[in-house]
ZASETI-692466 format. One record per residue (C-alpha): x, y, z; residue number from 1. Coordinates in nm, 2 decimals. Example, Ala and Ser with C-alpha at 12.3 -4.5 7.8 and 13.67 -1.06 7.14 Angstrom:
BEGIN
ATOM       x       y       z    k
ATOM    1.23   -0.45    0.78    1
ATOM    1.37   -0.11    0.71    2
***
This chain:
BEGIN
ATOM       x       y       z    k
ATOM   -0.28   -6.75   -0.43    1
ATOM    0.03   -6.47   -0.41    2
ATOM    0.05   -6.51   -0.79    3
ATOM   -0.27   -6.48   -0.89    4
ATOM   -0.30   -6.16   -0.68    5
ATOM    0.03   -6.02   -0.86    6
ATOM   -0.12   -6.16   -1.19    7
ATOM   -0.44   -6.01   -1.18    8
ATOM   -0.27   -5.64   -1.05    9
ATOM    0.01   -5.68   -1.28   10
ATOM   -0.31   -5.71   -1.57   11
ATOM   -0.47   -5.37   -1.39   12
ATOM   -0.13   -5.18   -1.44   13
ATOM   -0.14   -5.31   -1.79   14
ATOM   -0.50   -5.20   -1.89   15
ATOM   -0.43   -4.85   -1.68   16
ATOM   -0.13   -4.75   -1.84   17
ATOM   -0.24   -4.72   -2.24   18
ATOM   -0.54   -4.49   -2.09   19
ATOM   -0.26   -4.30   -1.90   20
ATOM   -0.04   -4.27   -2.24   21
ATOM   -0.39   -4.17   -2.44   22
ATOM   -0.45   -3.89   -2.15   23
ATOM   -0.09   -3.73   -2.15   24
ATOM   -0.05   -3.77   -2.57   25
ATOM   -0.43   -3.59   -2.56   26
ATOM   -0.32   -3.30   -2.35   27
ATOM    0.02   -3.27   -2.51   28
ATOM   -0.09   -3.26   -2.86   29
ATOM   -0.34   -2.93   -2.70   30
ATOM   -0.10   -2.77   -2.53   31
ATOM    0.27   -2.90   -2.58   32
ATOM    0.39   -2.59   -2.41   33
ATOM    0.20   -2.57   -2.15   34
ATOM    0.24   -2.62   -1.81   35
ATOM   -0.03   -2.91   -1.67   36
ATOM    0.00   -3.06   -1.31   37
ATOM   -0.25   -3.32   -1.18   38
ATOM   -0.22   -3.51   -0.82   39
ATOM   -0.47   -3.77   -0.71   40
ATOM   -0.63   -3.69   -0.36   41
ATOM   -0.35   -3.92   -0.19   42
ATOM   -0.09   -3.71   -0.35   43
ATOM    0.01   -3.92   -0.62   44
ATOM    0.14   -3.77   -0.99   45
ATOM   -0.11   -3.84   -1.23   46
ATOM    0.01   -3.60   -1.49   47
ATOM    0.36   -3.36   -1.48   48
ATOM    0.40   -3.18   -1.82   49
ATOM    0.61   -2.90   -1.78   50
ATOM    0.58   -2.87   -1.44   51
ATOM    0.89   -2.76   -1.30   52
ATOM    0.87   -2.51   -1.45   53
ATOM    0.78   -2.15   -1.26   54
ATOM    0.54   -1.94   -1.36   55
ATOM    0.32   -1.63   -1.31   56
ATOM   -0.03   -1.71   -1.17   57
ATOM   -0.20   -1.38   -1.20   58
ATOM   -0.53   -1.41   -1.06   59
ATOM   -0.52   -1.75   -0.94   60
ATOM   -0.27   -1.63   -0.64   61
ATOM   -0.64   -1.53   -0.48   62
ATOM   -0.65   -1.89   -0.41   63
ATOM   -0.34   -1.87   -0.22   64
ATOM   -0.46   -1.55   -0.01   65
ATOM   -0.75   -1.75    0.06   66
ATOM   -0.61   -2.01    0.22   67
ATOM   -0.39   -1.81    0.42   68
ATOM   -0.62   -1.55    0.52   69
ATOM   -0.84   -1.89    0.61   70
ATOM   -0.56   -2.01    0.81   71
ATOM   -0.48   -1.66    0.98   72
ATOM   -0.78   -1.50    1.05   73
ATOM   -1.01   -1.80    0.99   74
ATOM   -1.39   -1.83    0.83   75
ATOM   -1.61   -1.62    1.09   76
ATOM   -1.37   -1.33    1.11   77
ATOM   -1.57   -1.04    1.10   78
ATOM   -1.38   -0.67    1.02   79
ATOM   -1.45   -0.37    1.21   80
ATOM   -1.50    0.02    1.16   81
ATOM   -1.51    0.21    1.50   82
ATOM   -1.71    0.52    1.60   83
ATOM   -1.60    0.81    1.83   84
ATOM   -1.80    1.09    1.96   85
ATOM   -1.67    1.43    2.12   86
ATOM   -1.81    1.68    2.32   87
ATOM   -1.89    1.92    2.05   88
ATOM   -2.04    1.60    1.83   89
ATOM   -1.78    1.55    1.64   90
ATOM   -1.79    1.22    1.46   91
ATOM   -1.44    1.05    1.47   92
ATOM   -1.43    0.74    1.26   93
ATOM   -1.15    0.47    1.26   94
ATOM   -1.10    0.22    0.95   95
ATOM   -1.03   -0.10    0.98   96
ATOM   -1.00   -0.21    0.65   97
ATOM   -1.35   -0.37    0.59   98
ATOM   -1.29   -0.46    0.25   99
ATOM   -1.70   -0.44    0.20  100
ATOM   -1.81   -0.15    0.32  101
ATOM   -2.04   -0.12    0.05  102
ATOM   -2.34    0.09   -0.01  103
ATOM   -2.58   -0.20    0.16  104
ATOM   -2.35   -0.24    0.46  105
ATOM   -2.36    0.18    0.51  106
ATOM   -2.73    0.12    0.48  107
ATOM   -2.77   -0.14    0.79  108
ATOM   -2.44    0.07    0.97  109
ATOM   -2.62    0.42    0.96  110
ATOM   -2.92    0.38    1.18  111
ATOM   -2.72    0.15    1.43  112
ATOM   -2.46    0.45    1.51  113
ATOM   -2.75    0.65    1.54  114
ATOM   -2.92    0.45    1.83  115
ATOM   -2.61    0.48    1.97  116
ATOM   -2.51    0.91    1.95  117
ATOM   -2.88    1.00    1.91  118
ATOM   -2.98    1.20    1.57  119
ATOM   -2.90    1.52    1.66  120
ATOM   -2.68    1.70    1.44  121
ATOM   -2.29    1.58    1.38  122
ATOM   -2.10    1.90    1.36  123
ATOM   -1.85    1.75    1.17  124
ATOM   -1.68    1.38    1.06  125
ATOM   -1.29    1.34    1.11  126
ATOM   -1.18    0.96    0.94  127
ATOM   -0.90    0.87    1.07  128
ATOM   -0.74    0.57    0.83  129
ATOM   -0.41    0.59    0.98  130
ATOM   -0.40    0.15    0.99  131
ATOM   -0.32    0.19    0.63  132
ATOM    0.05    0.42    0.58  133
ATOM   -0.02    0.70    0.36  134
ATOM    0.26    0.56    0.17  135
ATOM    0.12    0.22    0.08  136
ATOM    0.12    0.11   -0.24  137
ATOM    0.04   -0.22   -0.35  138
ATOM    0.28   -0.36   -0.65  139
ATOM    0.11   -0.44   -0.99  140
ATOM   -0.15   -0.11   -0.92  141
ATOM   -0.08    0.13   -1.22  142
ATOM   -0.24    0.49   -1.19  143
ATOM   -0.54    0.39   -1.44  144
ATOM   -0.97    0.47   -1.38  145
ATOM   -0.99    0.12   -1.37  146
ATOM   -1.17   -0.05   -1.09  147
ATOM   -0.93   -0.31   -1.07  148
ATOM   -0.65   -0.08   -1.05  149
ATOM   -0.86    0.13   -0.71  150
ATOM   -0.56    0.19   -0.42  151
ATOM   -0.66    0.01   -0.10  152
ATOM   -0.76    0.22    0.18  153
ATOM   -0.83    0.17    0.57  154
ATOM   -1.20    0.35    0.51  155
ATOM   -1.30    0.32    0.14  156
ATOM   -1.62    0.24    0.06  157
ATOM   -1.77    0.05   -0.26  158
ATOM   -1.40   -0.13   -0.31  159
ATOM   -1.29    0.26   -0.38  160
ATOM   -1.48    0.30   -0.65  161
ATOM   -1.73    0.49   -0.82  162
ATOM   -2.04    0.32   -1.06  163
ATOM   -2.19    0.62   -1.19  164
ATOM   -2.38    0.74   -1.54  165
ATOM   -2.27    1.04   -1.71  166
ATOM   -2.43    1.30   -1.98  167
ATOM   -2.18    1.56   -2.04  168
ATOM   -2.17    1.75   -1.74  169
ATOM   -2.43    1.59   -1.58  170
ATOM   -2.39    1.27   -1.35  171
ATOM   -2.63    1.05   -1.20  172
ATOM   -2.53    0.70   -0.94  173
ATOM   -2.57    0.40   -1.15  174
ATOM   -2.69    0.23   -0.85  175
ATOM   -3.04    0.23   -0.65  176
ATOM   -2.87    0.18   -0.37  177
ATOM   -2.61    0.47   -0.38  178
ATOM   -2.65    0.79   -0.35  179
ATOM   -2.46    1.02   -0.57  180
ATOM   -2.25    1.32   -0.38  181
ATOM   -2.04    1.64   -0.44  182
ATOM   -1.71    1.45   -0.47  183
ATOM   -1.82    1.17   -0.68  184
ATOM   -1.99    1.39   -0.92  185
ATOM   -1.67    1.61   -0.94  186
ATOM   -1.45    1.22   -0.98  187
ATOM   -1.66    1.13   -1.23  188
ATOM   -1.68    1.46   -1.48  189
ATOM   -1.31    1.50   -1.43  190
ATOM   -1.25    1.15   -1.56  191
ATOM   -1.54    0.97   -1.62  192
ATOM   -1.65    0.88   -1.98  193
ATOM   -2.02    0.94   -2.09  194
ATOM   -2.25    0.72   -2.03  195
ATOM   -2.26    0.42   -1.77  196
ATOM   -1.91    0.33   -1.58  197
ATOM   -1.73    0.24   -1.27  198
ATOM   -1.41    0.42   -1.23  199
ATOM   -1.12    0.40   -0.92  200
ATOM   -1.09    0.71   -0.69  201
ATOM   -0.80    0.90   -0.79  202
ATOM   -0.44    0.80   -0.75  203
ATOM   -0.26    1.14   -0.76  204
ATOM   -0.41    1.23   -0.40  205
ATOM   -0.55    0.88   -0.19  206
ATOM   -0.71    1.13    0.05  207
ATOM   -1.00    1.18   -0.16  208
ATOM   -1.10    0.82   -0.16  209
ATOM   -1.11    0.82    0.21  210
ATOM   -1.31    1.14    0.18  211
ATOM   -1.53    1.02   -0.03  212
ATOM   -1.59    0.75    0.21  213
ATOM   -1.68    1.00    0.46  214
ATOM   -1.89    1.24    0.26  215
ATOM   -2.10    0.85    0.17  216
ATOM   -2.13    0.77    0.51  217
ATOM   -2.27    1.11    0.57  218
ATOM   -2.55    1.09    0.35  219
ATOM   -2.70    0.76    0.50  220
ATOM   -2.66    0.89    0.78  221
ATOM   -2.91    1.18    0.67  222
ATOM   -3.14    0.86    0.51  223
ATOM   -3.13    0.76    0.83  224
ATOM   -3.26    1.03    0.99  225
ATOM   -2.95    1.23    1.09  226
ATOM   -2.74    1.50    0.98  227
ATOM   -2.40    1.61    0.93  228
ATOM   -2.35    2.01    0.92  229
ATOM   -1.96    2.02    0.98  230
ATOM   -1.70    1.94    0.72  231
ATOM   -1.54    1.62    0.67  232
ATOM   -1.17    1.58    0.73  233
ATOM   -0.85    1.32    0.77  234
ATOM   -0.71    1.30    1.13  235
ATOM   -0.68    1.10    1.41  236
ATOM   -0.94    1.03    1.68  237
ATOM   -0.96    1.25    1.98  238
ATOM   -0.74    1.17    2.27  239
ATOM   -0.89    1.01    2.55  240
ATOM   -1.26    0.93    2.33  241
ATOM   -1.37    0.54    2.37  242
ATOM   -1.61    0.41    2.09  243
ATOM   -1.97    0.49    2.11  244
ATOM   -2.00    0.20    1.84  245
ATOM   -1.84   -0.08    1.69  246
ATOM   -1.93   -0.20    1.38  247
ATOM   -1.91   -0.57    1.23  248
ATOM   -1.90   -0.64    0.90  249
ATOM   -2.23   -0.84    0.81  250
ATOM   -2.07   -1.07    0.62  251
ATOM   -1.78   -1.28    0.77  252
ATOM   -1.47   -1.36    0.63  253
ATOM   -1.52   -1.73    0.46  254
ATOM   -1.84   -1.51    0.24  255
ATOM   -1.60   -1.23    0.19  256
ATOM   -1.38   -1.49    0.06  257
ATOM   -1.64   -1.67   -0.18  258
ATOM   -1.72   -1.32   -0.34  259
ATOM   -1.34   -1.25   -0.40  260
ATOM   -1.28   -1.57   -0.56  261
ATOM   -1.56   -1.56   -0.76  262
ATOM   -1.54   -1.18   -0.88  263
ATOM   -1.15   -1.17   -0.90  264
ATOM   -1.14   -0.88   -0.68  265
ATOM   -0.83   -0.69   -0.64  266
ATOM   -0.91   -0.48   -0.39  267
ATOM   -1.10   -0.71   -0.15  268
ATOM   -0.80   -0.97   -0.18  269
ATOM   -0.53   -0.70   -0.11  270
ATOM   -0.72   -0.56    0.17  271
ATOM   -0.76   -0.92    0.31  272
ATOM   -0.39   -1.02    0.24  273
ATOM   -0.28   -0.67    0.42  274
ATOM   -0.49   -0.81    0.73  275
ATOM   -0.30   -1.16    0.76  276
ATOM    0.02   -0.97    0.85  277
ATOM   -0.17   -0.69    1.05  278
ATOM   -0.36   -0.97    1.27  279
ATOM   -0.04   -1.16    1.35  280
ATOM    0.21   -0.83    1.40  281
ATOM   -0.01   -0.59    1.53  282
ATOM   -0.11   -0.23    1.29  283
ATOM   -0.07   -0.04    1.11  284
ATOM   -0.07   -0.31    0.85  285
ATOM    0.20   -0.36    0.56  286
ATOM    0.31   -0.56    0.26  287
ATOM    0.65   -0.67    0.45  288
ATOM    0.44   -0.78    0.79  289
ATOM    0.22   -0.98    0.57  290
ATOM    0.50   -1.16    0.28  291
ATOM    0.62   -1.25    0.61  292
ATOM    0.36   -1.42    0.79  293
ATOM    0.29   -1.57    0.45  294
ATOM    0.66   -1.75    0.45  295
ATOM    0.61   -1.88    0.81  296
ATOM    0.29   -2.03    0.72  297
ATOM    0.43   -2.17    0.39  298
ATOM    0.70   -2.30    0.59  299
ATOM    0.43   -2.50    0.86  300
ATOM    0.29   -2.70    0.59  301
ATOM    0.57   -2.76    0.38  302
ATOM    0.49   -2.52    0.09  303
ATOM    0.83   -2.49   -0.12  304
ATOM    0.98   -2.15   -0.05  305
ATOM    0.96   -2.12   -0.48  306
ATOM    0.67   -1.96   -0.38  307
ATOM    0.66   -1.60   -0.39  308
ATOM    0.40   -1.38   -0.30  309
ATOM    0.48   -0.98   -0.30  310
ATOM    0.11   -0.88   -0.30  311
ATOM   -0.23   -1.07   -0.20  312
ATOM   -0.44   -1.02   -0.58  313
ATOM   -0.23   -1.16   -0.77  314
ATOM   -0.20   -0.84   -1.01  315
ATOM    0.18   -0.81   -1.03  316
ATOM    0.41   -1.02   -1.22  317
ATOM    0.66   -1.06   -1.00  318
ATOM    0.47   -1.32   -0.82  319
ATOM    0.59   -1.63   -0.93  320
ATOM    0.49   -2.01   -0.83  321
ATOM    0.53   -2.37   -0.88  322
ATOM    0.29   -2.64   -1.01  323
ATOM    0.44   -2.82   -0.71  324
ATOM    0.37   -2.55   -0.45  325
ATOM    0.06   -2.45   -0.55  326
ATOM   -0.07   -2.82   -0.51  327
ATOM    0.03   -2.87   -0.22  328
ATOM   -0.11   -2.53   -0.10  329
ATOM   -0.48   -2.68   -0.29  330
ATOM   -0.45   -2.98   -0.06  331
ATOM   -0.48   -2.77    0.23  332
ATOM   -0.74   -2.54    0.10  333
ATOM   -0.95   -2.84   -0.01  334
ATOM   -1.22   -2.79    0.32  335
ATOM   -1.31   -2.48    0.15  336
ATOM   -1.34   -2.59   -0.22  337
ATOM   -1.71   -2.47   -0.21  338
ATOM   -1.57   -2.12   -0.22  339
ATOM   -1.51   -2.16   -0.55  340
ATOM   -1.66   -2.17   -0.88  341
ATOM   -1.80   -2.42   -1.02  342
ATOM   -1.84   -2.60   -1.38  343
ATOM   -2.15   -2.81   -1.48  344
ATOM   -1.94   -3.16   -1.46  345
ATOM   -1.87   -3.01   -1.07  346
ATOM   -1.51   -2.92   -1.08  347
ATOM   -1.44   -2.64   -0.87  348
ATOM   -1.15   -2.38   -1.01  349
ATOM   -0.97   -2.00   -1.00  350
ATOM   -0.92   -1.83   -1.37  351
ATOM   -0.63   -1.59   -1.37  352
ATOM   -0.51   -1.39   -1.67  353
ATOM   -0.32   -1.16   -1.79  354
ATOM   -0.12   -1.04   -2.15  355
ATOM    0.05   -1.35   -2.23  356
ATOM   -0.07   -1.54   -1.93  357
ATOM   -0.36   -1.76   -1.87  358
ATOM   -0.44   -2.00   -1.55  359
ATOM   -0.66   -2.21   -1.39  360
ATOM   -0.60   -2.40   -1.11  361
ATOM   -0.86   -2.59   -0.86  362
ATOM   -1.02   -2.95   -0.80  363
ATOM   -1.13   -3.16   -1.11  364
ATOM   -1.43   -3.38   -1.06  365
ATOM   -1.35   -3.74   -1.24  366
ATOM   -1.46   -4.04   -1.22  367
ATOM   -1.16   -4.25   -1.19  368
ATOM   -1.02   -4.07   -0.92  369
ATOM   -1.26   -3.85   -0.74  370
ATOM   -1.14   -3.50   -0.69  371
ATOM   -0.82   -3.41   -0.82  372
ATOM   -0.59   -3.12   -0.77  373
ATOM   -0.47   -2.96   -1.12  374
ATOM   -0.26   -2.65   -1.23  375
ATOM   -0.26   -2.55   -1.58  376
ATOM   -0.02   -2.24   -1.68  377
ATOM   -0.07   -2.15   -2.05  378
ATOM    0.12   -1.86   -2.27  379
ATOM   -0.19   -1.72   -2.42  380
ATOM   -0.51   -1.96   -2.47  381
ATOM   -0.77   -1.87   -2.21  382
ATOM   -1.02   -2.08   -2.38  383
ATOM   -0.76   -2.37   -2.41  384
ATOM   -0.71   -2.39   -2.02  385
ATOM   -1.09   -2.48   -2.00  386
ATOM   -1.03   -2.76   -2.28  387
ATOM   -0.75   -2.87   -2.08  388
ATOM   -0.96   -2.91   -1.76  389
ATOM   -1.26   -3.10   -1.99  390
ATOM   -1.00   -3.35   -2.09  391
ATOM   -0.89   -3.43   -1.73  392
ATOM   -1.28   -3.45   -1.59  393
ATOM   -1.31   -3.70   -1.87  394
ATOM   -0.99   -3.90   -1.89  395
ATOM   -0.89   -3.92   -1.52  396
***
């Protein structure tokens, strides 16, 4: 009986390991360079090619701030801007770093402060966005227009950025949903290009994001049925002043998440990674509070210290990670897979790419072994990664 058990497993090994050979020869003959991990969902090597080797993972490091910000903060963490009134109805407000204050969110924020203060006049708006240093600056963030390149902020609104369309010297919001003010029409005719664009709020003074923020707030508070008459200015909140109303983010953190992922946000990520270390430290938040949390958490589940993280986006090169770590770090973010995108055979992955680098790591859908966890590094090729992650749906 024992031997015809070992026989007929000794004949499944056999038949297995020629469709193993025609796998690896496959995706070696497309990519001999390239880096391509795949591990059952036990754990087990089903392909290593290159894969000790350590490499940059642009983008895909959002999967890693995911799962950490997942473990940290976890799904139905809501962030929170606070509201101050003073005697002479001035309107303090303290950021938080929602990294969605968006134009929609202002619109549902607006008329709730106003139930709460009443519609007569603010004389003024003070934002006080002291949880971020003034000195903060995330690495990989060049002083460009580009929205991806927007600084983070504890009060910016529309990820610190400005979608607007220009004709010469006149400019109009690009968006239904947002109206256009004094500051962003100055932004966008110093630096803005004609015709329809988003562009970052200026690096040379971060102040005028977070005014920006303010002068936006102020007009739905006028759509609203309010007014502002004062100035708006950077300070902090009144000694002594309790909020008159606190405002959660409508979306919580796991949807925050899914957008992230799915947009490759900068900004939202580095606003969430700045939170991890905020949330376990205390404020005002910083890069050191949160590259440490990150290490102890790496450390709880065994993630090899070859990972390194110095920013949450995933825009600087000197993050660098292993096939190995980054696995393992998959295995534990695998509850959340749906976050993700998704191809039409169901696999669920994170692009990242930069000059000279292309990624893509996630959860193949096969039908040998069910869901696998694969890393593919690439120098150049973005199109290739995709071929790569056909060819393991298929094979595997």
């Amino acid at each position: 009986m024992w031997f015809r058990l070992l026989a007929t497993v000794f004949a499944v090994l056999l038949l297995q390991a020629p469709a193993f050979a025609d796998v690896k020869d496959r995706i070696a003959s497309l990519a001999p360079s390239g880096l391509v991990f795949v591990l059952d969902e036990d754990g087990n090597e089903l392909l290593a090619q290159n894969a000790d080797q350590p490499f940059v993972p642009a983008s895909v490091a959002k999967l890693v701030t995911a799962w950490l910000a997942m473990e940290e903060l976890g799904g139905d963490y809501r962030f929170k801007t606070q509201f101050y009134l003073g005697d002479d109805r001035v309107l303090y407000v303290r950021g938080g770093g929602d990294p969605f204050l968006v134009s929609e969110e202002l619109a549902v924020l607006a008329p709730k402060l106003l139930d709460e203060t009443g519609t007569e006049p603010f004389t003024g708006i003070v934002v006080d966005a002291s949880y971020y240093p003034a000195e903060l600056r995330i690495p990989g963030i060049e002083a460009t227009d580009e929205a991806y390149d927007a600084l983070n902020s504890a009060l910016a609104v529309n990820f610190n950025t400005i979608n607007a369309r220009r004709n010469g010297k006149t400019v109009r919001s690009a968006e239904e949903q947002t109206p256009i003010t004094p500051l962003a029409i100055s932004q966008f005719r110093a630096r803005g290009p004609n015709g329809r664009s988003r562009i970052s709020l200026t690096q040379e003074d971060p102040s005028i994001g977070i005014r920006y923020a303010g002068e936006l707030l102020a007009a739905f508070i006028e759509r609203s049925g309010g007014s502002v008459k004062g100035e708006i200015s950077l300070g902090p909140v009144a000694a002594g002043l309790t909020p008159v109303y606190v405002h959660e983010q409508s979306r919580d953190l796991a949807e925050i998440l899914r957008q992230m992922l799915i947009g490759s946000n900068n900004y939202i990520a580095n606003q969430v990674f700045l939170e991890i270390g905020a949330q376990r430290e205390g404020g005002p938040v910083s890069l050191g509070k949160s590259i440490r949390v990150a290490r102890e958490i790496f450390a709880a589940h065994d993630v090899p210290d070859a990972m390194q993280l110095v920013e949450g986006s995933g825009i600087s090169r000197d993050n660098s990670f292993t096939a190995r770590g980054l696995a393992r770090v998959l295995g534990h973010f695998a509850p959340h897979a749906e976050l993700l995108r998704k191809t039409r055979a169901g696999s669920r992955y994170k692009t990242g790419t930069f000059s000279g680098v292309s990624t893509l790591a996630g959860f193949a859908r096969t039908a040998e072994h069910g869901d696998v966890r694969f890393v593919i590094s690439l120098n150049g090729g973005g199109k290739l990664r995709f071929r790569l992650l056909t060819a393991i749906e298929r094979d595997f």
